[in-house]
N, C-alpha and C positions, 0 to 999 in steps of 0.2 A: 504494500500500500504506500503510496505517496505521502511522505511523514507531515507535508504541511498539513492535507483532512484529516490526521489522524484521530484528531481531538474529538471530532467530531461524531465519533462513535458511544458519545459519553452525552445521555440524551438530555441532562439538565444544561449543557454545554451549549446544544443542539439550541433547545428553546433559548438560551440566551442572543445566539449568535443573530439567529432569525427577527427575533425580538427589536435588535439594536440596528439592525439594519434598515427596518423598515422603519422605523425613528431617525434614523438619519437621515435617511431619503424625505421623511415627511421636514425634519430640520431643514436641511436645502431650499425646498419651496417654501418655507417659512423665510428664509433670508431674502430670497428673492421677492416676493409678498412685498413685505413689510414697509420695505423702501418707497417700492412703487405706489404702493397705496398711497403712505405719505406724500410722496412727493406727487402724485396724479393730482389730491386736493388744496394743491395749492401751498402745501408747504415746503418753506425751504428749506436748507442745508443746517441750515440753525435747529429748526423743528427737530428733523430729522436725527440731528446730534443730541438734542434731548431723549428722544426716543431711545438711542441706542445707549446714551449715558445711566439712562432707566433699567435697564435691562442688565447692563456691565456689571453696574457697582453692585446691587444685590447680588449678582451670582460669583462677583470675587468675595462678598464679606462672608458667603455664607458656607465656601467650599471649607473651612476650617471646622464649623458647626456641623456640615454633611460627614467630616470625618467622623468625630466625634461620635455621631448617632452613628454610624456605622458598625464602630466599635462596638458599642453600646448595646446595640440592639443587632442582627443581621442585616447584612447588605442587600438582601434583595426586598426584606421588609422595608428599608430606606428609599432603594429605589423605588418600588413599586408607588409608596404614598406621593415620592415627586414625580412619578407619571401620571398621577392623578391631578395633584395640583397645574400640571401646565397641560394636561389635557384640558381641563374648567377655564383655563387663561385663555389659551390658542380659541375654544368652540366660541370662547365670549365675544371674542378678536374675530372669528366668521361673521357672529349676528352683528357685529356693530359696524363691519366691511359691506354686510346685503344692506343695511341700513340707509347707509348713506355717506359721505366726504369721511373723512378723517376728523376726531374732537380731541384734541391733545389730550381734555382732561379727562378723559375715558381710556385713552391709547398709551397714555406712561402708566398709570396705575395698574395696566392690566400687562407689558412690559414687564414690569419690577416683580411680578409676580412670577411670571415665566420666566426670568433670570434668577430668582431666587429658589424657584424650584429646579433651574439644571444647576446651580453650585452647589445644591444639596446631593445630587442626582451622582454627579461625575466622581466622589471619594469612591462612593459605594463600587463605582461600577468598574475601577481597577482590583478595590478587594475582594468581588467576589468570583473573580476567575481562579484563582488559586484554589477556592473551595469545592472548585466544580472539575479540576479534572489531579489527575496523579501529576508527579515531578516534572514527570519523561516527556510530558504531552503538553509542559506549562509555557514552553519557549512558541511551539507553533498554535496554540489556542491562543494568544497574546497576538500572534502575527495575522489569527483569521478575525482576531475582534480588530485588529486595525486596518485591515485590509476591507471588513464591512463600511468604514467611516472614510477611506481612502479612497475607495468605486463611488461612495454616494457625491464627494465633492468632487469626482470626476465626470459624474453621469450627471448628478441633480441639478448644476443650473439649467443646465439645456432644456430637463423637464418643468421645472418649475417658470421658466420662461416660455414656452408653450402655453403652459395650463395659464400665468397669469392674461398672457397676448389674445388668448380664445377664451376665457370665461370668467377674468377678473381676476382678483384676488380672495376675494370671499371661499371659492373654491378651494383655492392653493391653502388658505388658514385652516379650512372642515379638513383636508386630506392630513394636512399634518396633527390636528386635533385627534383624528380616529387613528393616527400612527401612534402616538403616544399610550392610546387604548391596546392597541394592539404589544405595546409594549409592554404594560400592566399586564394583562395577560399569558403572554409567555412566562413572566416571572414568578406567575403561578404553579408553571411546569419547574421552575427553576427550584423552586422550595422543597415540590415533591422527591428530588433527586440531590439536593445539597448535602443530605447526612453521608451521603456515599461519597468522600473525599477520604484520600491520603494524608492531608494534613491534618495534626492534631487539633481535638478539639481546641477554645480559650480555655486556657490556665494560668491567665493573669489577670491583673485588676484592668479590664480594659477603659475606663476613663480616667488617664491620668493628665496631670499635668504636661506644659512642653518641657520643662526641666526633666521631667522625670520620662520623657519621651527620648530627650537627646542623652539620657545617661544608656536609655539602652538601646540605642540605633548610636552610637559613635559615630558614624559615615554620614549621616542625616545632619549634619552644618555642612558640609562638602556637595552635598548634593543641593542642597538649598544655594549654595552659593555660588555652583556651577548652571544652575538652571537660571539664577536671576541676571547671573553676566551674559550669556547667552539669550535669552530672551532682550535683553535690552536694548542688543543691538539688531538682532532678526526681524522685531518688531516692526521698528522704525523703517526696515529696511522692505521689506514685504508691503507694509499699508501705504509707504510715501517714499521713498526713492527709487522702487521698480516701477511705479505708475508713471513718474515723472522723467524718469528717464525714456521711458515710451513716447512717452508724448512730447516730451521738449529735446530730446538730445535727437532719439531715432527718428524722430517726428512721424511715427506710427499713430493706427488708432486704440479702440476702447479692441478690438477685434483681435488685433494681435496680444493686445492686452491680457483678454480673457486664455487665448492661446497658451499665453505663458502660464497662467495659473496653473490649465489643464496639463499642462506640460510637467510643472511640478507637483503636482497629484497621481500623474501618469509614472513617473518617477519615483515617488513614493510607495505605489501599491504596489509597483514590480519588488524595492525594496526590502519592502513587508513580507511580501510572497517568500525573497530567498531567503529572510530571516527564519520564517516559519519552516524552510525543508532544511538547511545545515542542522548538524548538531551546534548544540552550544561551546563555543569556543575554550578551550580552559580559562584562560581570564578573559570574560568576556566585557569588564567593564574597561580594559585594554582595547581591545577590540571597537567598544564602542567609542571610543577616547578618538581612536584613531579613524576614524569613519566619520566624524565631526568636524578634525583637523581636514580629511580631504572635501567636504564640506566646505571649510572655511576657503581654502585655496581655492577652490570655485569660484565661489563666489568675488575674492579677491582680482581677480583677472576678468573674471566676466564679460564689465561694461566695455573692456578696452579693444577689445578687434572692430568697435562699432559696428555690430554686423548682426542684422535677427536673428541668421540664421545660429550663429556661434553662441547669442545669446539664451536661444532654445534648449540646444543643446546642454549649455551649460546649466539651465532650469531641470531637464532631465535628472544630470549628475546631482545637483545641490536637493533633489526631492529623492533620488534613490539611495544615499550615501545616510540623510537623516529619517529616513522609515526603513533602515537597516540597524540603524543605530537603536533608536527609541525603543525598536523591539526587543534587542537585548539589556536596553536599561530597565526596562518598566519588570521585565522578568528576573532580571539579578536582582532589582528590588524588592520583588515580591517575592524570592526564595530566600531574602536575606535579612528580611525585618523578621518579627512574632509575629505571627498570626494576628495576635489577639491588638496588637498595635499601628495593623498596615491602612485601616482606613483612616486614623487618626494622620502616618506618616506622606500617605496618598493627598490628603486635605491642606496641606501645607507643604509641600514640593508644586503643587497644581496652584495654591496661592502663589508660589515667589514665582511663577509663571506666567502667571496672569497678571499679578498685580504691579509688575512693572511694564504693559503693553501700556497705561495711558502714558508714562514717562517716557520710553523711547519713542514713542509716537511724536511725543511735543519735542524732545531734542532732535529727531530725525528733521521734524521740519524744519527748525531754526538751523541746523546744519546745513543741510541740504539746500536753504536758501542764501545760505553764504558761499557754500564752495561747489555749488552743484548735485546732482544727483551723482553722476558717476563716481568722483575720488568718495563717497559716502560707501561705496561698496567695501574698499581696502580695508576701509573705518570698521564697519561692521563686522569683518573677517575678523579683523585686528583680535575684536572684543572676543569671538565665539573661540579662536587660536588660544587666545592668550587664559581662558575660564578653562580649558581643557588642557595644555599644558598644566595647569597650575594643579590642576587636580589629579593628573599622571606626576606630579612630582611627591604626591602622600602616597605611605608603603600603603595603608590603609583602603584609598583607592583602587590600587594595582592590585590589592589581594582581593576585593569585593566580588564573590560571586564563588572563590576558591574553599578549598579546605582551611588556607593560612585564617581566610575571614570568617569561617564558622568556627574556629577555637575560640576566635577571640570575642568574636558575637555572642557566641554562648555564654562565656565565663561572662560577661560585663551584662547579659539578659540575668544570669541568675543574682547578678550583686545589685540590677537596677530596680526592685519593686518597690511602687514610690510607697513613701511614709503616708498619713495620713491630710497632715496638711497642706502637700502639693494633688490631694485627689479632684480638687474644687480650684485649681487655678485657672 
């Protein structure tokens, strides 16, 4: 059998997989929607930044709280009730689309709602792969959950730009509304079959403090501090200097524009794919070190041959190199925390993620309109090179994912259960 479906034989796995897919897809035509809507009734770029500022900020404050319940309680009990809440958001978002123009003050409150139900959503749904298949299966189950979310941003605008072009937006909000449902659902299936995992039950105090988080994940400041260098500069680089160098340097359109997207999505899923058929590398957090670094060199050279076609290309490599990568981080991460602590450590690797996209947003512009789009590429490299060297220079790093890092993870899990008064921090 082909070791990437392998996972897929494991039917709690199954209903996950299917489940998230079709929430993705319904995600998609939620993006494309929303915009349009907006901006069909007359609002502008400002409105529109409200809108989307509504939806942001809830769902970075609340990825920390979705670990937490995670922990807490089961991840699919977590997710399922945030399928619920932004299925009531999105169905409300259809009636108020058939209704009639866009009311801001109907349309951020019901936003903030649906971003506060996917920060809740997104801990759960890294820790509960682990519980759904054995060790062996846990590197290509990770690579077919990212590979469902990698086809839908490859496939979905096109569809949801259809369905808005022929029948509105009201439609595109109902389809993703009943995707959400259909994602509750599955997780039904997913509960039936959770007790069947190789990993052990929780045998710690799962709501602790982050003191008492980082006494027993040691690795977990390193990765925080690798993910927030790295995002800070990709951010910026992705939302406002790949646009702008489209359009102002190549003096291309919105068309090749989207091309590139697809191009780095296209790149990405192939990525994912060979993650999911290799074995796991012996250090695979080496590994993924170094698939970031060619990453970065990509991207570093990119803008300079002037040329779409070179620049395509180079969208390919920069999308295959980090969904080869990610798949082996999210999985060394997940064999390498407790169990009973990975929603909690999931909810804040996903915050320093997230929470510095409005930052590199706002320096990427004010850079960018000083020295150009292009030299902002090398800038970007710089940062993503330099977070990733720095992290291959801790032995702690290098051994992540090794025998050397589970002696030392163990010994430091069994010295870290928190006291009583870091249980409520």
């Amino acid at each position: 059998m082909i070791r990437a479906v392998e996972p897929l034989r494991h039917r709690g796995f199954r209903f996950l997989v299917a489940g998230q897919l079709a929430s993705n897809v319904g995600d998609v035509c939620y993006a494309v929607a929303l915009p349009w809507y907006v901006l069909s009734a007359g609002g502008g770029a400002l409105t529109l930044g409200v809108v989307l500022a509504a939806y942001g900020i809830p769902r970075t404050l609340l990825l920390a709280v979705g670990g937490k319940a995670s922990d807490r309680w089961q991840p699919w009990t977590v997710m399922m009730v945030a399928d619920g809440v932004r299925a009531i958001g999105v169905a409300a978002l259809a009636v108020e689309a058939a209704l009639g123009p866009a009311r801001i003050g109907i349309i951020v409150p019901i936003a903030a709602l649906v971003g506060a139900g996917t920060g809740f959503f997104l801990p759960g749904s890294f820790a509960i792969v682990p519980t759904l298949l054995p060790d062996k299966d846990l590197q290509a189950g990770n690579a077919l959950a990212s590979g469902g979310t990698q086809l839908a941003a490859l496939t979905g605008p096109a569809l949801g730009g259809v369905l808005v072009a022929c029948l509105g937006p009201a439609p595109a909000f109902a389809i993703d509304a009943a995707t959400f449902v259909v994602s509750a659902l599955s997780l039904l299936g997913v509960r039936s079959a959770q007790r069947h995992t190789t990993r052990g039950r929780r045998e710690e105090p799962s709501f602790v403090g982050l003191r008492a988080l980082i006494r027993a994940i040691p690795i977990l400041p390193f990765g925080l501090a690798a993910t927030a260098a790295a995002n800070l500069g990709l951010g910026g680089l992705s939302e406002v200097a790949l646009p702008s160098l489209v359009r102002d340097t190549l003096q291309t359109n919105a068309t090749f524009y989207g091309g590139l997207l697809a191009a780095i999505a296209a790149g990405a899923l192939v990525g994912t794919l060979v993650a999911g058929q290799v074995r796991s590398p012996p250090r695979p957090a080496v590994f993924a070190s170094c698939a970031f670094l060619l990453q970065a060199a990509t991207l570093a050279v990119a803008p300079y041959p002037n040329s779409t076609w070179a620049l395509g290309v180079a969208m390919v490599i920069v999308g295959l190199s980090n969904g080869f990568a990610n798949v082996l981080m999210i999985t060394t991460f997940q064999r390498s925390i407790p169990p009973a602590l990975l929603g909690r450590a999931s909810g804040v690797l996903l915050l320093a993620s997230f929470g510095v996209l409005p930052i590199s947003v706002a320096l990427a512009g004010f850079v960018v309109d000083e020295i150009g789009p292009a030299p902002f590429f090398p800038v970007a490299a710089a940062i993503l090179a330099a977070a990733n060297l720095a992290a291959l220079c801790q032995r702690r790093w290098r051994a992540l994912g090794t025998a050397d890092q589970s002696d030392w993870s163990a010994s430091r899990t069994r010295v870290a259960s928190p006291n009583p008064a870091e249980l409520r921090n």
